[in-house]
N, C-alpha and C positions, 0 to 999 in steps of 0.2 A: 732269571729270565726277564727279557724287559718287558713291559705293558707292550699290548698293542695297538696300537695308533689309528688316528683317522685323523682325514683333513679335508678342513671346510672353507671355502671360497664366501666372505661377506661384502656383499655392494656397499661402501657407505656413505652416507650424504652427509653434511654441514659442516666438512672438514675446511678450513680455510689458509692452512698455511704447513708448513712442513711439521711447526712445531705441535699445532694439533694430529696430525697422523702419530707423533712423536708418544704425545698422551694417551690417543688411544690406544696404541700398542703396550704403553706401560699398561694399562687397565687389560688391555685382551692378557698378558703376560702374569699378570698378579692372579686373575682366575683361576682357582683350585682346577686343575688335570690338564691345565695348558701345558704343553712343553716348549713350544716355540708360535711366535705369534710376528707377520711383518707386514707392516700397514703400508700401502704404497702410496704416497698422497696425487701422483700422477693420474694413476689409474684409478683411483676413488676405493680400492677394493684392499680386505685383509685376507689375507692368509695366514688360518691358526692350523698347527697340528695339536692333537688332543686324545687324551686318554678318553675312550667313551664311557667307563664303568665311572667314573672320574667329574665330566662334566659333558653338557649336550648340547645342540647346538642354539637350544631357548635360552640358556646359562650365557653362551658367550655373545648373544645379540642383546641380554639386559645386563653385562659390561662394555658393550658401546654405546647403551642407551644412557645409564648411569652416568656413562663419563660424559653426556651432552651430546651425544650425536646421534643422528637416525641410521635405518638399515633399510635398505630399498628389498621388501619380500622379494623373493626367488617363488613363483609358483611350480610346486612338487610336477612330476612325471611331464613339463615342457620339453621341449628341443631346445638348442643352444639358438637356436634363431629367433624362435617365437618368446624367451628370456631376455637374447640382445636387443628384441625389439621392443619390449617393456620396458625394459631399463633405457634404451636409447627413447623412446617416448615421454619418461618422467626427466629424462636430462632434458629434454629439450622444452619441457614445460618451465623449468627451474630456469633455463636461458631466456625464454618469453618475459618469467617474472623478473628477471633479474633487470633485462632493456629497461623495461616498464619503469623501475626500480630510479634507472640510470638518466631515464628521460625527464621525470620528473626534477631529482634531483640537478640535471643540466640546465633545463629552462627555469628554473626559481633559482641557480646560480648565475644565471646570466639576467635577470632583475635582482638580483640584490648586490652585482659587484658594481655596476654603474650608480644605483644608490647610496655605495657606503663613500664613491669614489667624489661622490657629493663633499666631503669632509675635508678633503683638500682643496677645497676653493675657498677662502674665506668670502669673497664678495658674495660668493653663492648660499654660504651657510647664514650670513646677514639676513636671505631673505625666507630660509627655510626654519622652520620649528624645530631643535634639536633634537627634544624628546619624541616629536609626531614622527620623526624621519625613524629612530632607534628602535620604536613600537611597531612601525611599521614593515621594519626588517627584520626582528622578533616573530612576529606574522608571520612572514615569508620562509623565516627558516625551518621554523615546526615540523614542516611536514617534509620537508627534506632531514632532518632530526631523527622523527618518529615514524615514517614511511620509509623511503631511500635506506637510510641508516639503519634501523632498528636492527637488523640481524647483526650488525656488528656489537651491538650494546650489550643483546640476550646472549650472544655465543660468549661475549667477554664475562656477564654475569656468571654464567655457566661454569666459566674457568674458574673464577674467583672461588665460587662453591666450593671446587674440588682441588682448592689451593695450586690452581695453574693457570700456566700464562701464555696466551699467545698471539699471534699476531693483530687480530678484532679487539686484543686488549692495549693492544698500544694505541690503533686506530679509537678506538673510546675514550682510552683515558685522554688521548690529546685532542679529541676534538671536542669533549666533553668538558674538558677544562675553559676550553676557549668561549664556549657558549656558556657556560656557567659563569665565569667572569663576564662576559658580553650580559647579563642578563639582568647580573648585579648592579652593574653599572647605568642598566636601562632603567632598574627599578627605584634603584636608590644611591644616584647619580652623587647627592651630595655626600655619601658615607668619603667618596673617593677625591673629589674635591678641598674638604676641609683635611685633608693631610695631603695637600699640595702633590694630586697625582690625578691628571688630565681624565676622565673615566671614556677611553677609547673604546668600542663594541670591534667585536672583528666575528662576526655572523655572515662576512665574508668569506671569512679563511674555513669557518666549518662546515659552510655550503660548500664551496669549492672541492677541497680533500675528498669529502665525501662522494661529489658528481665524480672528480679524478680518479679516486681508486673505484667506484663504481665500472668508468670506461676500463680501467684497466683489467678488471675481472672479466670485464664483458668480451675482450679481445685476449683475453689467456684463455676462458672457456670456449673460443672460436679455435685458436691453434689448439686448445687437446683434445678438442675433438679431432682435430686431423691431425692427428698423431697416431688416434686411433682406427683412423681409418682402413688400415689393412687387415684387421678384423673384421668389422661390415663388408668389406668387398670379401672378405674366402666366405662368409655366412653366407652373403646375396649370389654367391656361384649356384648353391644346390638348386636343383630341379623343383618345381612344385609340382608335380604332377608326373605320374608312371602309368605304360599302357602296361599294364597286366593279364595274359591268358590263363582265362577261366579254362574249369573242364569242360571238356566239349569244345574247345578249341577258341571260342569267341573274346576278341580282346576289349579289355574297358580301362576307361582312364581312368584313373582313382588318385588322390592325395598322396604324397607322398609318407606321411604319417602312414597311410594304413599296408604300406609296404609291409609284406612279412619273408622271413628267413624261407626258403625253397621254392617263391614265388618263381614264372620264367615271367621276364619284362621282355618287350620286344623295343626296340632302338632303332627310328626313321633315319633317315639322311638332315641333318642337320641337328636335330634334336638332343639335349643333356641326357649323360647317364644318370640314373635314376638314384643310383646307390651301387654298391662295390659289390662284384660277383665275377663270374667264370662264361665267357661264351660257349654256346652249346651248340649253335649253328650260323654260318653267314661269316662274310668276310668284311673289314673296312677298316680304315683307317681312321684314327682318334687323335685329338689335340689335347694333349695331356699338357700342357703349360703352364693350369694355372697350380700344380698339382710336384713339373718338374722344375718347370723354367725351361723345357726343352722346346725348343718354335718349329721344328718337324714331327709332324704328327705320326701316330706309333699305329703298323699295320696288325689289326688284332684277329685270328682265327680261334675255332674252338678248342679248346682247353686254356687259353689266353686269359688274362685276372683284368677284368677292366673295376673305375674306380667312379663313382659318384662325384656330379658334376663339371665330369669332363666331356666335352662335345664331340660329336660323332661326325664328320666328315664325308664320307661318299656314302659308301655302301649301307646296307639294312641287316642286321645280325640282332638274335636271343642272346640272353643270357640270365643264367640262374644265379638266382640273389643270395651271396652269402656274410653278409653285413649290414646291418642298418641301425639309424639312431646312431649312438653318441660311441657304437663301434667302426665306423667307415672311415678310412682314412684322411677323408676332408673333417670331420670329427674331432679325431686325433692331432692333424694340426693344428686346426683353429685353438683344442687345448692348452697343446704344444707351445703355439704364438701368445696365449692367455697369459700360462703361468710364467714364460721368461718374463713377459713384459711385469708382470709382477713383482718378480723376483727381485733381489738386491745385489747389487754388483760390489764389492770389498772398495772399490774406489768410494763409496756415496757414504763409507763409515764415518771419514772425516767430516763432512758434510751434515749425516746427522747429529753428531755429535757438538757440532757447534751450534746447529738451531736449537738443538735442546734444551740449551743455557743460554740462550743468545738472548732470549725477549727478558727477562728478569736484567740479566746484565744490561740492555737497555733501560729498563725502566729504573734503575740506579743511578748509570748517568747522567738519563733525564733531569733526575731528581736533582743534583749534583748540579746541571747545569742551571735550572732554575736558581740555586741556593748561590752560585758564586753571581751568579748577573745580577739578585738583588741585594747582594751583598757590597758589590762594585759600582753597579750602572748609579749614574744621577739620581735623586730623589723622584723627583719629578718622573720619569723615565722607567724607575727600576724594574715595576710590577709588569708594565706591558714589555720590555725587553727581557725580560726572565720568562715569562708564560711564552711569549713568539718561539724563542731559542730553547723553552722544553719544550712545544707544540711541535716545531722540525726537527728533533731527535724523535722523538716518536714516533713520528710518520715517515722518518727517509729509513730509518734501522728496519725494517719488517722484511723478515728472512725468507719473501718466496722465491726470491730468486734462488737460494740453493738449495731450496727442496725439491725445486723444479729441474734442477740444472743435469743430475742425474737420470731419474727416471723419465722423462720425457724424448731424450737422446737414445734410451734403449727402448723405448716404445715402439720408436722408427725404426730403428735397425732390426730389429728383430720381425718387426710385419714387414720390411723391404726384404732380407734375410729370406723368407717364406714365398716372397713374389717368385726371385731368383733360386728356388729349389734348396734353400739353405734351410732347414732347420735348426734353432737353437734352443736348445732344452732349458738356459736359464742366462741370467744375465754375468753370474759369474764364468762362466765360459765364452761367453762373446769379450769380457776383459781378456782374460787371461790369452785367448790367439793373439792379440795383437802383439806378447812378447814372447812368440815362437820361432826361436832360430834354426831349428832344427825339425822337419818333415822326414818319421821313416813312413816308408811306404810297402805294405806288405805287396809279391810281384801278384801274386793271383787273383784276379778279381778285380783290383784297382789299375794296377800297368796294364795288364794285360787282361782280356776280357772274360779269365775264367773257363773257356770252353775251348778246348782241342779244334782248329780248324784248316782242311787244306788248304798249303801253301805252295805246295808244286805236285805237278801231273808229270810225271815224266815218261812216255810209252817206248818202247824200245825198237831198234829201228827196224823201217818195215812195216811198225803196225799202225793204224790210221786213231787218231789222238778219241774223236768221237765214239768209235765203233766202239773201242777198248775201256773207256767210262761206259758207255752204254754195259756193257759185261757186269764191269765192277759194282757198278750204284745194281744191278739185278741180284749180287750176292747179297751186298750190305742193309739192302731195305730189309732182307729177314732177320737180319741180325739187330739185339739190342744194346751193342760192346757202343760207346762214348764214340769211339775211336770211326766206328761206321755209320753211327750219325752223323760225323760230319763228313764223311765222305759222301753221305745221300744229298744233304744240305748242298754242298758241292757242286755236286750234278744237277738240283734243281736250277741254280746261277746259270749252270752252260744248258740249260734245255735239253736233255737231253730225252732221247723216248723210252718209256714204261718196257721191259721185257719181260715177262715169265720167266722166274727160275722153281726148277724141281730137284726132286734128291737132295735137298738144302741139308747140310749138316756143320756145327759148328764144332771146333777143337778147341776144347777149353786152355787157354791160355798162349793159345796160337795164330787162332784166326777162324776161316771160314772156306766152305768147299762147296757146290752148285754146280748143276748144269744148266747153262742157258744155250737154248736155241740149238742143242745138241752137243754142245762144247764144254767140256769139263774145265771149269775157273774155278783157282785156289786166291786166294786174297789173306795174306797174314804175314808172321813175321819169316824170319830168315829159319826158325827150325821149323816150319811148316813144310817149304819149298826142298830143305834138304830130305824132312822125311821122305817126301815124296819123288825124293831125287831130281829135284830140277837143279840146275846149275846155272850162274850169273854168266850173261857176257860180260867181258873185259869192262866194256863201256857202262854198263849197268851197274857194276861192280863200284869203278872208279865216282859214279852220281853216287852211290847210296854212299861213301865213304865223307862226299860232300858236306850233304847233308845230316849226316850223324854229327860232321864236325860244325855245324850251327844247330847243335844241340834239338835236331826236330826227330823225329818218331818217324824208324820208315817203315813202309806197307810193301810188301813187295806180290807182284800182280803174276799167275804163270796160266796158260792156257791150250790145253791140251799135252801137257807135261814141256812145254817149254816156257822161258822167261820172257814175260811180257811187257814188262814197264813197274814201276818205280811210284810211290805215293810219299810228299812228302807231309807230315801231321804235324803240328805247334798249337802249342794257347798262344797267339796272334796278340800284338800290344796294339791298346785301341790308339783310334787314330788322330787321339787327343792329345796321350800320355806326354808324347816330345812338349809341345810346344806348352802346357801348362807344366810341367819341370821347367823348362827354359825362362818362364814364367817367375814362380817360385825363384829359382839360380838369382834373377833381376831384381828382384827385392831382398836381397841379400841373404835368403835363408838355403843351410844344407842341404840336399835333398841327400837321404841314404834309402836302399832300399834293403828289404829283406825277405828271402825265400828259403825253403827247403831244398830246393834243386842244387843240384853239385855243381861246383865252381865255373866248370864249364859254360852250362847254360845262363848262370847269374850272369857270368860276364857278358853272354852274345845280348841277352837283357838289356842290361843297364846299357852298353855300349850304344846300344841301338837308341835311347831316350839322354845319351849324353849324360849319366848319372856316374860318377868316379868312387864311390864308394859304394859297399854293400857287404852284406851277410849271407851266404851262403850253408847248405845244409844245417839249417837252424830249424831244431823239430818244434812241433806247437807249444808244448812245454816249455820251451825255451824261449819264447816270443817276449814275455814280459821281462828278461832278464838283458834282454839285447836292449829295452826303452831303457832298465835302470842304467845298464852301461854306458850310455849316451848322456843319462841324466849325471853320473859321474862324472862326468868330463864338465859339468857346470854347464850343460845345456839346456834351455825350455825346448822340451821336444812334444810334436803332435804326431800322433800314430794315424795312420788311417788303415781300414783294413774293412772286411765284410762278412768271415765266417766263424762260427764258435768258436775255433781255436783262437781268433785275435780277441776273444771278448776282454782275458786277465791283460795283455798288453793294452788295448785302449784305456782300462782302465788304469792303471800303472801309470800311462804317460800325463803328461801336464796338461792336456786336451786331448780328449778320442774323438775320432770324425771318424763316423762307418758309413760305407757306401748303402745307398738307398737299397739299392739291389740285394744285400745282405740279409744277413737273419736277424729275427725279433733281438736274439740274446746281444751279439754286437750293437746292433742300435741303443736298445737297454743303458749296455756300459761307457757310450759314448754323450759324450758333451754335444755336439753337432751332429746332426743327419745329413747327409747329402743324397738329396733325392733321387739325382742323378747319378748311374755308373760313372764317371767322369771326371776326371783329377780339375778339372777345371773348378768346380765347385771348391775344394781348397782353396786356388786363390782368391774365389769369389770371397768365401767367409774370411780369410786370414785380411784381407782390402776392408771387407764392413768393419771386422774389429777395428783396426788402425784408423778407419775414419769417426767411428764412431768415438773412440779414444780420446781421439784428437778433440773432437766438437764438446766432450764431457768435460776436458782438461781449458775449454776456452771459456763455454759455461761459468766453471766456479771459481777462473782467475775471476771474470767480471765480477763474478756474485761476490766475492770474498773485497777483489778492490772498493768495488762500488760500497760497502757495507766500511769498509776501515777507512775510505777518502770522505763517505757523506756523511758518518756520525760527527769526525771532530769540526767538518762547515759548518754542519748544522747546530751544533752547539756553537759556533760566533768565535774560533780560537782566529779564525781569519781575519775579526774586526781590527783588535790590534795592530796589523798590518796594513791592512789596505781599507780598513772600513767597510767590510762587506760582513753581509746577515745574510743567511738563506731563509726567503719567504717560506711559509708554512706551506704555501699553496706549491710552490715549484718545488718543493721536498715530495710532497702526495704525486707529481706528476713525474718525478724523477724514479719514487718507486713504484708506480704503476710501469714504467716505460721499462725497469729494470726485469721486470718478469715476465715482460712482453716480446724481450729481446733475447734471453735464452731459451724463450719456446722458437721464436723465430730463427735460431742460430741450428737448433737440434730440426727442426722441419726442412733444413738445407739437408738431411741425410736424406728425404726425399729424393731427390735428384741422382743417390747414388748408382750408378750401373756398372755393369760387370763388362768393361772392356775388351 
């Protein structure tokens, strides 16, 4: 029997590049009773699962402490608001220090590049003090050094401890070099002189680097913040405040914190629901949007489920509270949205796997590069042409771009994903739609809307269309058969007027018997009316034969022992189905569907939504066998579907997507939720995968070119040829721009919308 498991969510601070998330997961990984541990460095946050007998959650915050980095406390029994708002308050104290940081560093880079730029004038250095000028930019650099700088120094110290390498280690060792040489040269100018080697200061190049990657942290931690903005906007939705009816009738506003389970809330005209519950009184319409993505608001009467945070529209209606806290469906998203964004997508394997090893493997060719330039370059020459040419390999190799290039792309997607009614459970399921050729689609509940509804009134001739509804909707409101639900439903559409029916009696598996208004009305199927010996006209005969043959359900109506008209019944396909198939069909994927209904009615189905293939009397058991079928044929197939029986097929197929409307267990076994009944949402998610896709796969071309074009520049393999060196400085500015420009690439799924 395996252990059982727990899993803990840790915020964590000082992480500066792919390759430290990289360490810390080894160290969360190495802790006795981890089983699995995935550091996201986008998101700032780890996700360990863990044996709790094993290890706790003190255990695995001093294995991130250990490995160098802090853990931003979680204060116990908070709301996920009043936590995001902690944490998003110490991010932003960390972005204040960091400008702070950035500004210093820029205006003591912009006095000491004009002063070192002194050196190339000779006329001008004739009249300047050589040593007063080098001392004097020594001065300036300091505190750009040991202010500005320092965290890059301690977090590199930090690594070395624990024999690891990463990005703040390359960013030290080359800029620490250049100042360490700059300093030697200031102090003991002639050590470098008497062996015929100019002693050059460049307290240029390691103000610069530093102010540069300074900017460049300061405008990556601007984009991830808006990356993650679609989390702050579903937290900032909830209500602060519910009117609550005390006993004795009187209402008081109260906190939403102190909302409890059987409370009744009452709900103004305009005003947010409070939290998730049941109306008990009052009619209005709801904007459930932020919740469906649906932009017509939803008409809610008592026994209706309304949801926390969604806005109330006209009318004034109760309703009793059966959810709250971190059980309410706005809740459940915002987690929902958490943990994908989290998550790891199979594509970002490569990606990690190359930073892992990336910063060592630079700091070898570094080394390398140093060693052949003063082994080649001029005497005179060598020392400062080796130190330049290892100073720009160290500063242009720094792997945030593909740390980033990943996770920052499903950050977006998955909080736009949530805008448009998409739920995605992780980030491997939002990859994996994007190569789905193949949509089954179960007919009930997705085609078509689930629920039996008239689709023809047929009265027989003679009788007047209203009168004869009027009849019918007086038998069926007593009855609780599916079938005379929607017959009542029906008759609300045509208005028609309330009648008393008495003597009501139902016939089990036949229909239903009443007198209204004196008149004996039977309402059932065809051995109802023959019990009773009524017999079809010609004409009435010839409709029901119709309609049987477009597979609908007939009712047959008789009154006073003769036949009165015709009812025709269907599960009705919503009035989405066609054109999001037609949809699907245009992006090149199959659409099949599949039901239990006999062949007949499959085909008047599919026929009707333009669908050419399908499954037919396919029992629930059978569901998950008809995905392997497809998957035989060397298909990526996605299932969608909404009730228990589709649970083992979602999960069988290559992606499950259950209709929002569905049950807890299908959602469970599916990859995506669609919040909305409505095949539409298919396209919406299968469109976010592909673009999201696309922007991941453009991401780590850059990161991967940019990383194999600027090492061998910057180690000088171009001088040979053309005589070109990459400056230190434009190496620090080329990889600040390099991580600035896959947040900015991935913050274009921004813009994504559902067509």
């Amino acid at each position: 029997m395996e252990p059982t498991t727990k899993t803990e969510t840790l915020d964590i601070e000082g992480m500066t590049c792919a390759s430290c998330a990289a360490f810390v997961e080894k160290s969360l990984t190495r802790t006795p009773g981890v089983q699995r541990a995935v550091v996201n460095f986008a998101t700032e946050k780890a996700t360990i699962d863990y044996v709790p007998t094993q290890a706790s959650p003190t255990s695995l915050k001093e294995a991130v402490v250990n490995a160098g980095y802090g853990v931003i406390e979680r204060v116990p029994d908070t709301s996920a608001a009043e936590r995001n708002a902690e944490i998003d308050r110490q991010k932003a104290l960390a972005y204040l220090k960091l400008k702070q940081r950035f500004w210093v560093a820029a205006g003591l880079a912009l006095l000491i590049m004009p002063l070192s730029m002194l050196m190339l004038w000779p006329a001008l250095m004739q009249q300047v003090n050589m040593q007063w000028l080098n001392y004097s930019l020594l001065l300036l650099t300091l505190p750009v050094l040991f202010y500005s700088g320092r965290e890059f120094y301690s977090s590199a110290w930090n690594g070395f401890k624990h024999r690891a390498a990463n990005m703040d280690t390359l960013i030290a060792v080359g800029t620490g070099a250049a100042f360490l040489y700059s300093l030697a040269a200031t102090i003991v100018p002639g050590f470098f002189m008497r062996r015929g080697i100019m002693p050059e200061v460049y307290y240029d190049t390691t103000a610069t680097i530093i102010a540069l990657i300074l900017l460049g942290k300061v405008l990556e931690l601007r984009a991830k913040t808006q990356t993650s903005a679609a989390i702050r906007a579903l937290i900032g939705l909830q209500a602060k405040t519910a009117c609550v009816v005390r006993p004795g009738g009187q209402e008081v506003d109260v906190p939403i914190e102190q909302v409890q389970l059987g409370d009744l809330i009452v709900v103004r005209p305009g005003e947010k629901v409070a939290t998730d519950g049941l109306v008990t009184e009052g009619h209005s319409a709801v904007d459930e949007a932020m919740l469906t993505g649906e932009s017509l608001p939803v008409d809610k009467k008592p026994g209706d489920a309304v949801f926390g945070a969604t806005l109330n529209k006209t009318g004034s209606f109760r309703f009793q509270v059966t959810k709250v806290g971190a059980d309410t469906m706005l809740a459940q998203i915002v987690k929902l949205v958490e943990d994908a964004q989290g998550s790891r997508a199979p594509i970002q394997r490569l990606a990690d796997k190359v930073s892992a090893i990336f910063v060592p493997t630079v700091v070898v060719i570094a080394i390398l590069t140093f060693v052949v330039w003063f082994d080649l370059a001029p005497v005179e020459a060598r020392l400062p042409l080796a130190l330049v040419n290892f100073v720009a390999v160290l500063i242009i190799a720094c792997p945030c771009a593909l740390g980033l290039a990943t996770p920052t792309a499903i950050m977006v997607a998955t909080g736009k994903g949530a805008e448009h009614g998409v739920l995605i459970r992780n980030a491997e399921a939002l990859e994996k739609a994007h190569q789905v050729n193949t949509v089954l689609l179960d007919k009930t509940g997705t085609i078509t809307r689930g629920e039996p509804a008239v689709t023809d009134f047929v009265p027989a001739a003679g009788q007047d269309a209203t009168a004869l509804l009027e009849l019918v909707a007086a038998v069926e409101r007593q009855s609780e058969h599916p079938l005379a639900e929607a017959v009542v439903r029906y008759a609300e559409t045509q208005q028609v007027a309330a009648l008393p029916a008495t003597a009501f009696r139902a016939v089990e598996g036949k229909g239903a018997v009443a007198t209204i208004s004196g008149q004996a009305v039977l309402v059932g199927n065809l051995r109802l009316l023959n019990e009773a010996g009524v017999r079809l006209t010609p004409a009435l005969e010839q409709q029901a034969q119709q309609l049987l043959a477009q597979a609908k359900t007939v009712l047959y109506v008789a009154t006073e022992g003769q036949a009165a008209g015709l009812i025709g019944v269907a599960d009705t396909v919503r009035e989405s189905s066609a054109a999001a198939i037609q949809r699907l069909q245009a992006m090149g994927i199959e659409v099949v569907m599949m039901t239990g209904d006999n062949p007949q009615t499959a085909a008047q189905v599919a026929g009707q939504v333009g669908i050419k293939r399908y499954f037919a009397e396919v029992l629930p058991q059978d569901k998950a066998s008809k995905v392997k079928e497809l998957q035989a044929e060397g298909r990526t197939v996605a299932m969608v579907g909404d009730g228990i029986n589709d649970a083992p097929a979602l999960a069988q197929a290559d992606i499950g997507l259950a209709m929002g409307a569905g049950t807890d267990v299908a959602m469970e076994a599916a990859g995506i939720t669609l919040m909305r009944s409505d095949l539409s949402g298919v396209v919406t998610a299968i469109e976010l995968s592909r673009q999201t896709i696309r922007t991941i796969k453009q991401n780590l071309f850059f990161a991967f070119i940019y990383n194999t074009l600027g090492i061998p520049v910057a180690a000088g393999l171009l001088y040979p040829f053309f005589g070109i060196l990459l400056s230190p400085m434009l190496a620090a500015g080329a990889m600040a721009l390099s991580s600035v420009s896959v947040l900015t690439n991935s913050l274009r799924l921004r813009s994504f919308s559902h067509r």
